[in-house]
MIDOKE-309173 format. One record per residue (C-alpha): residue number from 1; residue in three letters; x, y negated, z negated. Coordinates in steps of 0.25 Angstrom, whole numbers, m for minus. Layout:
<rs>
n; res; x; y; z
NUM; ALA; X; Y; Z
...
</rs>
This chain:
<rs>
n; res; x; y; z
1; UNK; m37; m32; m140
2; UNK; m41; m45; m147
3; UNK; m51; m57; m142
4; UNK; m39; m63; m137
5; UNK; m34; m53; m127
6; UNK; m48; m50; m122
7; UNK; m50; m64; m120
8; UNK; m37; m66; m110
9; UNK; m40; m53; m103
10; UNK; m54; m59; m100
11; UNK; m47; m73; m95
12; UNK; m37; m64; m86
13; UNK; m47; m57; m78
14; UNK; m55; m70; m73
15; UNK; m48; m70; m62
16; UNK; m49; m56; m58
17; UNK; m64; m57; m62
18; UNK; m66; m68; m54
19; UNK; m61; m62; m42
20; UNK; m68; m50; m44
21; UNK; m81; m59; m45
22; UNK; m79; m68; m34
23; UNK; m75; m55; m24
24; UNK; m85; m46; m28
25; UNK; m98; m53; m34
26; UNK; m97; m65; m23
27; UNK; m91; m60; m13
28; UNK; m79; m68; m11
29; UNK; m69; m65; m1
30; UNK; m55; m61; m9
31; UNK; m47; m74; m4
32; UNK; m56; m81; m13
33; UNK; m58; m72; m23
34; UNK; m43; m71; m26
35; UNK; m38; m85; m24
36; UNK; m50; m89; m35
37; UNK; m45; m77; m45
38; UNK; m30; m83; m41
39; UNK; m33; m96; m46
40; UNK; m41; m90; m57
41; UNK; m27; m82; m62
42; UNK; m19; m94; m61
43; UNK; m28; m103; m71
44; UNK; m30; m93; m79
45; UNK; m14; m88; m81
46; UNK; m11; m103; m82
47; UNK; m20; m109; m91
48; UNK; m23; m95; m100
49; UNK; m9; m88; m98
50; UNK; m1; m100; m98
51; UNK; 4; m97; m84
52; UNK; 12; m110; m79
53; UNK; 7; m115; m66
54; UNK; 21; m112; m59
55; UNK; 20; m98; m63
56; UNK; 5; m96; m56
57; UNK; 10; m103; m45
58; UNK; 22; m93; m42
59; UNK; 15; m80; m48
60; UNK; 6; m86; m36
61; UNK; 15; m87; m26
62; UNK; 21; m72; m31
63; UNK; 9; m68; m27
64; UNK; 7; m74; m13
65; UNK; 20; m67; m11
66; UNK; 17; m54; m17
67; UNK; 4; m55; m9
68; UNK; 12; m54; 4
69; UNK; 16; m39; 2
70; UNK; 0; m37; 3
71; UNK; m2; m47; 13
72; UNK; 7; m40; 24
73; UNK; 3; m25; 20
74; UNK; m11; m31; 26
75; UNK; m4; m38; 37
76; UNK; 2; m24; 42
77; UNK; m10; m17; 40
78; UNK; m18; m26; 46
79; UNK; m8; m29; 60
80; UNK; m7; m14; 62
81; UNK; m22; m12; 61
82; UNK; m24; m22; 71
83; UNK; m11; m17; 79
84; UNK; m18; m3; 79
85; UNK; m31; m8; 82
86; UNK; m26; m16; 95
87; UNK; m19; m3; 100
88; UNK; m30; 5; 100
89; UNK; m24; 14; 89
90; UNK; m36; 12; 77
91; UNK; m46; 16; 89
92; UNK; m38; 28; 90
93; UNK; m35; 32; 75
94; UNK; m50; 29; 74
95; UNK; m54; 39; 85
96; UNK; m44; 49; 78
97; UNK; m51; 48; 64
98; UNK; m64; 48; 71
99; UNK; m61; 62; 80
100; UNK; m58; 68; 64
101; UNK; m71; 62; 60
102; UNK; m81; 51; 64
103; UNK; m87; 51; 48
104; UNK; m83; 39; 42
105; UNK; m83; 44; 29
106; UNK; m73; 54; 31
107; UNK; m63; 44; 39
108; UNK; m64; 35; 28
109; UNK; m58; 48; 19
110; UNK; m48; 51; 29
111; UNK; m43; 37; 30
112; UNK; m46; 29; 19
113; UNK; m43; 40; 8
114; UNK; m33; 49; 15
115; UNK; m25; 43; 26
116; UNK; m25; 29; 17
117; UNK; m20; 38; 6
118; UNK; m8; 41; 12
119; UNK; m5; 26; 17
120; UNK; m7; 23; 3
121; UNK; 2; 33; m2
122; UNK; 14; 28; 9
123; UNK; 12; 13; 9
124; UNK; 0; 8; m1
125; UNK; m2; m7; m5
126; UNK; m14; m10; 2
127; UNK; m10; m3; 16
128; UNK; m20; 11; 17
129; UNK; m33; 2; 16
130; UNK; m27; m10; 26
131; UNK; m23; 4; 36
132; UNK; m35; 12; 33
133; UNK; m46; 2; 34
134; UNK; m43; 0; 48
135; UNK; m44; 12; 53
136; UNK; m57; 17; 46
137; UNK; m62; 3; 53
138; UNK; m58; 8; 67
139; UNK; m67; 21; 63
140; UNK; m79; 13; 63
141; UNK; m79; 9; 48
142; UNK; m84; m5; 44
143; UNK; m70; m13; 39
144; UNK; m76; m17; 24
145; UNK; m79; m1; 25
146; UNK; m65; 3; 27
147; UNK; m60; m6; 17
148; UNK; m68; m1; 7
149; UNK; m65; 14; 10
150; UNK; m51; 10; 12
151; UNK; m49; 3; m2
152; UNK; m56; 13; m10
153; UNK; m48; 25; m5
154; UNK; m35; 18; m7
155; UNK; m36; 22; m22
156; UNK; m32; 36; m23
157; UNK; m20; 36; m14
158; UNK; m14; 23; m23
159; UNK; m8; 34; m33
160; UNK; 2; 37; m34
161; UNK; 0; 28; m20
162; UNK; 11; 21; m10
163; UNK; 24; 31; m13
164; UNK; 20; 32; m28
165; UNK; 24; 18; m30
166; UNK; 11; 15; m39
167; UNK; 12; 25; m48
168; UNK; 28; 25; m47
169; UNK; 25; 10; m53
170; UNK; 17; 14; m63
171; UNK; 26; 24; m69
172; UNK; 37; 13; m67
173; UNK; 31; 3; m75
174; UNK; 31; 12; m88
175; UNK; 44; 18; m85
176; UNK; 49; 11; m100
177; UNK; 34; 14; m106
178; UNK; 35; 28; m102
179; UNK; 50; 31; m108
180; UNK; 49; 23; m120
181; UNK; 35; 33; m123
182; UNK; 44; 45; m123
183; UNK; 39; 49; m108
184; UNK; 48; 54; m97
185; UNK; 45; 44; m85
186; UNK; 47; 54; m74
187; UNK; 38; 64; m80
188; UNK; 29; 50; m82
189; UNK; 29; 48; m67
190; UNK; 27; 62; m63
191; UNK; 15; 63; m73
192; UNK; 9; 50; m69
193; UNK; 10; 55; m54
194; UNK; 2; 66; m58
195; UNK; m8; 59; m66
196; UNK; m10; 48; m59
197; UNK; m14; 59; m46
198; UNK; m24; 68; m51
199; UNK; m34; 59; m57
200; UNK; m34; 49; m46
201; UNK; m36; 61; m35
202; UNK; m47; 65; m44
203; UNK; m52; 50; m43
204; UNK; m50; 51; m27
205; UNK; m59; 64; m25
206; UNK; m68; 53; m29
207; UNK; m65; 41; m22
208; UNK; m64; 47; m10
209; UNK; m79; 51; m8
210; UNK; m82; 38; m17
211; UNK; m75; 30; m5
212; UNK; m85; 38; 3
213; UNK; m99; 34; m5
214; UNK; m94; 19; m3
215; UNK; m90; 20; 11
216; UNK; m105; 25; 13
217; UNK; m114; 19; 2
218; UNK; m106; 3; 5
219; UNK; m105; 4; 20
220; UNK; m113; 16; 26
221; UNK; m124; 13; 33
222; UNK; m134; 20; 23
223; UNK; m127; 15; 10
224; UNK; m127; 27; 2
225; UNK; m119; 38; m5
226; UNK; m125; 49; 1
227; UNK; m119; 47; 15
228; UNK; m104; 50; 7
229; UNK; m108; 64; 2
230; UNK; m106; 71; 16
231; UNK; m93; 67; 14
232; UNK; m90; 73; 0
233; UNK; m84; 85; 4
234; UNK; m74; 80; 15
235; UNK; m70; 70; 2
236; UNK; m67; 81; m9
237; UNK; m61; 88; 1
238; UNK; m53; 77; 5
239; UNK; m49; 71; m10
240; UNK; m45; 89; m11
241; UNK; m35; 87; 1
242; UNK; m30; 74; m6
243; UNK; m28; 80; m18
244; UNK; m21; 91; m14
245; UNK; m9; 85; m9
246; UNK; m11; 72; m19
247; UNK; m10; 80; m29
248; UNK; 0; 91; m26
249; UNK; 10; 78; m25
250; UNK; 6; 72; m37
251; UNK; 6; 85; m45
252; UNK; 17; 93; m39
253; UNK; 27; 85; m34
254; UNK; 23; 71; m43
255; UNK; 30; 62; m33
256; UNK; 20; 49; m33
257; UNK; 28; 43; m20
258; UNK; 22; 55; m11
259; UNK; 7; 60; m19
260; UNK; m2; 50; m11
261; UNK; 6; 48; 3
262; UNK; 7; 64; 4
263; UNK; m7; 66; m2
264; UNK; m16; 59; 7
265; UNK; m7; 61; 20
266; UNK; m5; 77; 19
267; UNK; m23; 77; 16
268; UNK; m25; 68; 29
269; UNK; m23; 79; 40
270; UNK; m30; 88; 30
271; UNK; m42; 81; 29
272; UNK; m41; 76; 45
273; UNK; m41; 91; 51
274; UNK; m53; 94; 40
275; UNK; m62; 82; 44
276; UNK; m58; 86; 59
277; UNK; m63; 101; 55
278; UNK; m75; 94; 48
279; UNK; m73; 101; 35
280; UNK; m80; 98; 25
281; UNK; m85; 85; 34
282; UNK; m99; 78; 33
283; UNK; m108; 83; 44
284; UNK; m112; 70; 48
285; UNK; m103; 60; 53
286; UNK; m105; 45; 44
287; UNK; m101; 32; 53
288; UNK; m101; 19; 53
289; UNK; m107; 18; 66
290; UNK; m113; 6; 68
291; UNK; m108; 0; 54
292; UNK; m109; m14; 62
293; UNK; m124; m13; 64
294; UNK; m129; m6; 50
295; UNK; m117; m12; 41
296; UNK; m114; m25; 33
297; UNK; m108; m37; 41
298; UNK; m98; m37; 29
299; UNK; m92; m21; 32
300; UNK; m87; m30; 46
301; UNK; m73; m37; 46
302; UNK; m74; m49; 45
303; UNK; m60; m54; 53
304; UNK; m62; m54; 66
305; UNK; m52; m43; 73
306; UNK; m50; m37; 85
307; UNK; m55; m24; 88
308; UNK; m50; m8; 89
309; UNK; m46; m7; 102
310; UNK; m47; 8; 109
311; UNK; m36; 12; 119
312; UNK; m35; 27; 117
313; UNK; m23; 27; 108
314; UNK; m17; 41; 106
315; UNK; m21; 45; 91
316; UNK; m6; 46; 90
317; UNK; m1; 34; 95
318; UNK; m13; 28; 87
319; UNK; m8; 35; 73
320; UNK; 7; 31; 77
321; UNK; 8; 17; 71
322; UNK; 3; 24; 56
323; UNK; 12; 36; 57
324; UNK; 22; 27; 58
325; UNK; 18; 17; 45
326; UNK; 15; 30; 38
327; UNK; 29; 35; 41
328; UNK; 37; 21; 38
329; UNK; 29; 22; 27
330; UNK; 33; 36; 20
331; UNK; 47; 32; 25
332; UNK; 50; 17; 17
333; UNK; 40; 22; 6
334; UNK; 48; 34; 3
335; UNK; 61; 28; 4
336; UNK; 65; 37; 16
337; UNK; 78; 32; 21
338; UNK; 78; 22; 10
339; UNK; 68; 14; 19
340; UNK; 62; 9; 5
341; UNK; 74; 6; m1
342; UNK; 77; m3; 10
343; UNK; 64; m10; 13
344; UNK; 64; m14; m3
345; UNK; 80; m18; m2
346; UNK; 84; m32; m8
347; UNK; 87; m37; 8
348; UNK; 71; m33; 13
349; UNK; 64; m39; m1
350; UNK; 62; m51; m3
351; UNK; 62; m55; m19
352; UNK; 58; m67; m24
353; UNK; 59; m70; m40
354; UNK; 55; m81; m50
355; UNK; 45; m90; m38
356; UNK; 44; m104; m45
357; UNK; 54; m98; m55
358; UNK; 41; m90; m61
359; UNK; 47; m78; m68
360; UNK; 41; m65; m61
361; UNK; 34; m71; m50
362; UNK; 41; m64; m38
363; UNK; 40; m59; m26
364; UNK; 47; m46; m20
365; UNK; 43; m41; m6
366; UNK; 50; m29; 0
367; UNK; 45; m33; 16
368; UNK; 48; m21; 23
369; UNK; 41; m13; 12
370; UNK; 28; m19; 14
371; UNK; 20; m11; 23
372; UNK; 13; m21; 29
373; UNK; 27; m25; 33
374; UNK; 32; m12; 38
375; UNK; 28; m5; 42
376; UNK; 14; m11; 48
377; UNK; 17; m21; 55
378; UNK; 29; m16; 62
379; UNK; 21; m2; 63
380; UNK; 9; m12; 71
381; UNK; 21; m19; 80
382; UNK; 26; m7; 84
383; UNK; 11; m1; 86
384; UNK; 10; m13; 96
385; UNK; 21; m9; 106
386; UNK; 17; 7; 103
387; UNK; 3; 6; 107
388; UNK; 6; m3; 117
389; UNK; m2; m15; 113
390; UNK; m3; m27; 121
391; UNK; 0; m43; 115
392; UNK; m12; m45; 116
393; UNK; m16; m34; 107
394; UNK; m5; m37; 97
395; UNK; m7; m51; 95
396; UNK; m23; m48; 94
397; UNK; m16; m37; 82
398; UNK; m7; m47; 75
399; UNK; m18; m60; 77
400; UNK; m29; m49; 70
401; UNK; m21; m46; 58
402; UNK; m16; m60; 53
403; UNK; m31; m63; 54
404; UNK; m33; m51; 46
405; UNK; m22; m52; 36
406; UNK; m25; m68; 33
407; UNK; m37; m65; 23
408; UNK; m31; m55; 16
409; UNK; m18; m63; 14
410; UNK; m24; m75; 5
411; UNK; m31; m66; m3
412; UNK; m20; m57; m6
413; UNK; m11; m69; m10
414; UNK; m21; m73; m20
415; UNK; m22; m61; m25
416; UNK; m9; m57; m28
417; UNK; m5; m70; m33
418; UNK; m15; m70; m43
419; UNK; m10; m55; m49
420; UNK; 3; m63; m50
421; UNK; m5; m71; m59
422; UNK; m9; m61; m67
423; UNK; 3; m53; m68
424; UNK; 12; m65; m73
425; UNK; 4; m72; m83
426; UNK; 10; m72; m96
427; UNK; 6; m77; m110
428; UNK; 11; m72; m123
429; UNK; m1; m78; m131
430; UNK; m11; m70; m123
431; UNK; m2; m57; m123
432; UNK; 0; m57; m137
433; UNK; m15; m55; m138
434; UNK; m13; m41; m134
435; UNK; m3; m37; m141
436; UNK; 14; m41; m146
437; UNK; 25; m41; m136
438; UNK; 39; m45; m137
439; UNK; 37; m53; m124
440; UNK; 24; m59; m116
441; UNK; 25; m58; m103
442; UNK; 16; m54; m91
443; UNK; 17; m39; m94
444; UNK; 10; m41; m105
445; UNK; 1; m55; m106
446; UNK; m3; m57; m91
447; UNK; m15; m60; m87
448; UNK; m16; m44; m81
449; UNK; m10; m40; m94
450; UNK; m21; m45; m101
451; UNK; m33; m40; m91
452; UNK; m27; m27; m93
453; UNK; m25; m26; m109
454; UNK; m40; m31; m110
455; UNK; m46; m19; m102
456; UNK; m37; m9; m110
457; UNK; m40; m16; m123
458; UNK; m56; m12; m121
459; UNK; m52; 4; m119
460; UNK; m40; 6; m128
461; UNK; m41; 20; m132
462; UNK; m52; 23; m119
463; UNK; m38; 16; m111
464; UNK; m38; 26; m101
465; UNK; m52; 21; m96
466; UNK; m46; 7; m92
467; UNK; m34; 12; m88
468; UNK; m37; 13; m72
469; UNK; m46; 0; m73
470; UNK; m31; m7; m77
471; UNK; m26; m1; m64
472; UNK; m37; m5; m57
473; UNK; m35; m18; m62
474; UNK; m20; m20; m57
475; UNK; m22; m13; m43
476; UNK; m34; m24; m42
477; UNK; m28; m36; m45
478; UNK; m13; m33; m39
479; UNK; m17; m24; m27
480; UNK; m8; m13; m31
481; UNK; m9; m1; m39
482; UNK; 8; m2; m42
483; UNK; 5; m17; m46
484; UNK; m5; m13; m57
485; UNK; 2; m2; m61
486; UNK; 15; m13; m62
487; UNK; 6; m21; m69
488; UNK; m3; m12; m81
489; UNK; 5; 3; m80
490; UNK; 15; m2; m92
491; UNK; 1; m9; m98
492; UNK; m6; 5; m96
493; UNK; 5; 11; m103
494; UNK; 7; 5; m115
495; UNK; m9; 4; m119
496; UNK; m10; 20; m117
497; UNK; 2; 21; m127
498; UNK; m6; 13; m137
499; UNK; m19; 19; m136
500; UNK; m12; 32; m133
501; UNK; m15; 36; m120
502; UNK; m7; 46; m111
503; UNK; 0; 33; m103
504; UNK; 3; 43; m92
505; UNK; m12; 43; m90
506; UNK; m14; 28; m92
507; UNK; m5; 24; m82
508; UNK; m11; 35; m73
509; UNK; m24; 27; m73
510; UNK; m16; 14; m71
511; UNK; m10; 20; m58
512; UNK; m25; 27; m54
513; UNK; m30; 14; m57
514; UNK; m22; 5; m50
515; UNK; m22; 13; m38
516; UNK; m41; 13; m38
517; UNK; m40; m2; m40
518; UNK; m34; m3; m25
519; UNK; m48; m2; m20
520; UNK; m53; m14; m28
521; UNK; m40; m21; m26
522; UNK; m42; m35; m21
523; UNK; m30; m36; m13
524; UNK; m31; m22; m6
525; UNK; m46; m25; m4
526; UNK; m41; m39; 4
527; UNK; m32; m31; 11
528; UNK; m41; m21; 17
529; UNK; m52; m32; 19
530; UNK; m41; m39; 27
531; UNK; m38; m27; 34
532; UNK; m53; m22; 39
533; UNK; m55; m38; 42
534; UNK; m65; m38; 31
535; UNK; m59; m52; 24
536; UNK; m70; m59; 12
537; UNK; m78; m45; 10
538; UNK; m68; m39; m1
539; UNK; m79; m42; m12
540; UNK; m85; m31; m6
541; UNK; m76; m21; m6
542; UNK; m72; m24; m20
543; UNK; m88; m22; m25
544; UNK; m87; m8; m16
545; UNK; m72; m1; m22
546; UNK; m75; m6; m37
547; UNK; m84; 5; m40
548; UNK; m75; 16; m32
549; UNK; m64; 10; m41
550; UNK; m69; 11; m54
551; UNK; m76; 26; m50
552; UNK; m61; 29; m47
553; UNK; m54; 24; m61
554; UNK; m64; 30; m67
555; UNK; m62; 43; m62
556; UNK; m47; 43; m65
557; UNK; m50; 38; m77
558; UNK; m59; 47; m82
559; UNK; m49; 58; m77
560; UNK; m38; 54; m84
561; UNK; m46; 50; m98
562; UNK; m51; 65; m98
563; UNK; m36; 68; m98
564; UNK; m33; 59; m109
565; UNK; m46; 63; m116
566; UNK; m41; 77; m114
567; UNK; m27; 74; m122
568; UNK; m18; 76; m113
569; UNK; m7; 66; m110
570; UNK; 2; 70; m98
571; UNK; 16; 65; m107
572; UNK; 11; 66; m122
573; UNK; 24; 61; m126
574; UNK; 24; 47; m123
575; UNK; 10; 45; m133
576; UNK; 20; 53; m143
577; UNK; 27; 41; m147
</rs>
């Protein structure tokens, strides 16, 4: 890679950099952090890319409107938190959880690993950490604790994630690449299933127990490691249960629409009845208790909401409104009765193309596909008359979580509209630094672009150790791990075919990657915050789930390199040609 190229790569990441500074070096709430790094992208792809100023201006407004799908996942989450808060339902899921076990260390496993895997595997985007936060808060957990937990367990579950559709995309996008190597594209996707699965279980023995050593070294009340180790044993055993069903569908049946919903629902009642039975359990009990008088003023939610209230709810009435999400969920995800097909039909989408007559800023939102849409807040309506709430109690629930939801939503909008940015930038003098091409467009001399062929330029025959970092990269900047593998799968591609690589494995350790980078993702990090009430503190969460990020792309990495190391190349006949 010549001076040139390193140079733009360099100018491209100030934005990022900047944000990154900004949040977690001084601290800065993320409203400000990303509006600076938006305006930071727009000068930069205007006056170094060339952009023109109506093409920032509606790459902007593509995002705001992008933003929105975001924006009302939080919303939902958020109203039915406050719906199941006001009805006495969280005291009565909390007092359920707490019967099994009162130690918080293995709630947090139980629901921030397990039961949130399985919202992952059915719905994704943001929803298992805005749902599980919540209710680890009603178990006594300070709200930047459940956060925290929250997001770092929401890593593993992302692959093969929400119906497959991550690495579905990831496949999708080098369809062409893979056939015009010589490669069979279902034998691709069946083999990618596979080999995306068993290095990042591996990677999740770890980050289960490594979710466990932050949980009590950041926010226990003696701030240290050693209060995790009683829980080691019910974590193996837990990542074991896991694995078992994970990988039996990942293996054995190579469906990637059904590994991590099965997986992590079919463990749960496993791992339920064993803590009840106190197998394998820590002898003594680690709480929280009286967090409010040992702990940091900062661990407390800083928006003012109401408080659980306890009626002596049924458990089952209590778990009713969540069976039924689950349930809607399963049913539109998995296109039973063509319940998918119809929520993204032409008559409930609406598309909008060319805004300002700018060529590829559009906007296209399916509305009754977006969870937040339904089935949460229709879920939280009919939880009101269910549970028998009074107005007053449904307005305090409504009034709550547009308080709530308001923070979240500026940042958010920023956020996204400055990806846009970087997605669409466009310059044929600063592409054809990297290399020829027939055509420069934004696939391949955008601003991303550029970031992304710097870090693989450094590595070049070592690729496989960057890999991951790319993924990361994309799911921190878009929020996603199916946007980053949109956006770098066919780039991860094409540079393992030139330094001859197994691309099978590369674009394995895109997919892992993007899915770990969820826990440092800035827009799933203001989503959560906005969710636990804890608004301006998400410096503080991204300082923490940095290290459990790069612990965890590293461990896949390492796994995979010692495969490529070993010589073996899962379809040897697409590096043949």
């Amino acid at each position: 890679m010549e001076g040139g190229s390193r140079m733009y790569s360099l100018i491209a990441a100030v934005p990022i950099l900047a944000c990154v500074v900004m949040m977690v070096f001084f601290n800065q709430p993320a409203t400000r952090s990303l509006i600076t790094a938006w305006l930071l992208a727009c000068v930069v792809g205007v006056l170094v890319w060339g952009m023109s100023l109506q093409g920032a201006l509606a790459q902007t407004l593509a995002g705001f409107l992008n933003a929105l799908s975001t924006i009302f996942i939080i919303f939902g989450a958020i109203f039915l938190m406050n719906t199941l808060k006001q009805s006495g339902a969280m005291a009565s899921i909390s007092t359920m959880f707490n019967s099994i076990t009162r130690d918080a260390r293995i709630q947090a496993v139980l629901i921030g690993f397990v039961f949130a895997g399985f919202v992952e595997g059915s719905s994704g985007f943001g929803t298992p950490a805005a749902l599980c936060a919540p209710i680890l808060m009603g178990l006594g957990f300070p709200p930047l604790a459940a956060a925290t937990i929250c997001l770092i367990y929401n890593s593993t579950p992302v692959n093969p994630g929400p119906v497959g559709v991550p690495l579905i995309t990831a496949a999708s996008v080098v369809k062409d690449q893979v056939v015009q190597a010589g490669g069979d594209f279902d034998k691709f996707q069946f083999l990618l299933t596979r080999w995306v699965c068993i290095p990042n279980m591996i990677g999740g023995v770890f980050i289960i127990f490594i979710g466990v050593c932050v949980l009590c070294k950041v926010y226990g009340r003696n701030h240290s490691f050693k209060d995790a180790l009683p829980a080691l044993p019910f974590c193996l055993f837990s990542a074991a249960v896991v694995a078992c069903f994970y990988l039996f569908m990942a293996i054995f049946v190579g469906t990637p629409e059904l590994v991590s919903m099965v997986g992590f629902i079919a463990a749960l009642p496993v791992l339920m009845l064993a803590a009840r039975k106190g197998f394998l359990m820590p002898k003594d009990e680690w709480t929280f208790e009286g967090v409010e008088e040992w702990g940091d003023k900062s661990w407390q939610s800083s928006v003012e909401v109401s408080k659980t209230k306890s009626k002596g709810m049924s458990t089952k009435l209590a778990w009713l409104p969540y069976v039924i999400i689950g349930v809607l969920l399963v049913l539109t995800r998995l296109n039973a009765f063509g319940l998918k097909d119809l929520f993204n039909s032409a008559a409930l989408t609406t598309n909008v193309t060319g805004i300002l007559g700018v060529e590829n800023a559009n906007w296209k939102f399916s509305w009754l596909y977006n969870p937040g849409l339904f089935p949460f807040v229709p879920v939280a309506a009919l939880t009101m008359l269910l549970h028998h709430m009074s107005g007053e109690e449904c307005a305090t629930a409504v009034r709550d979580s547009f308080k709530q939801a308001k923070g979240a939503a500026i940042a958010l909008l920023f956020g996204v509209a400055m990806v846009q940015i970087y997605r669409y930038t466009s310059s044929a003098a600063i592409g054809a630094t990297v290399g020829e091409a027939a055509e420069y467009t934004f696939k391949n001399s955008s601003m991303l672009y550029m970031m992304a062929t710097g870090l693989a330029s450094v590595f070049s025959s070592a690729y496989f150790v960057v890999a991951p970092l790319i993924g990361v990269l994309g799911a921190f900047m878009s929020g996603s791990c199916t946007v980053s593998n949109t956006l770098f799968a066919s780039l991860q591609f094409e540079t393992a075919s030139i330094v001859g690589l197994p691309q099978i494995l590369i674009i394995a350790l895109q997919t892992m990657g993007g899915g770990i980078g969820n826990m440092v993702c800035v827009n799933n990090i203001v989503s959560v915050c906005a969710t636990t009430g804890t608004n301006g503190v998400e410096g503080k969460i991204l300082r923490v789930n940095i290290w459990p990020c790069l612990i965890y792309a590293t461990i896949v990495m390492l796994v995979i390199g010692a495969v490529i190391l070993s010589g073996f190349n899962p379809m040897p006949e697409m590096l043949a040609r």
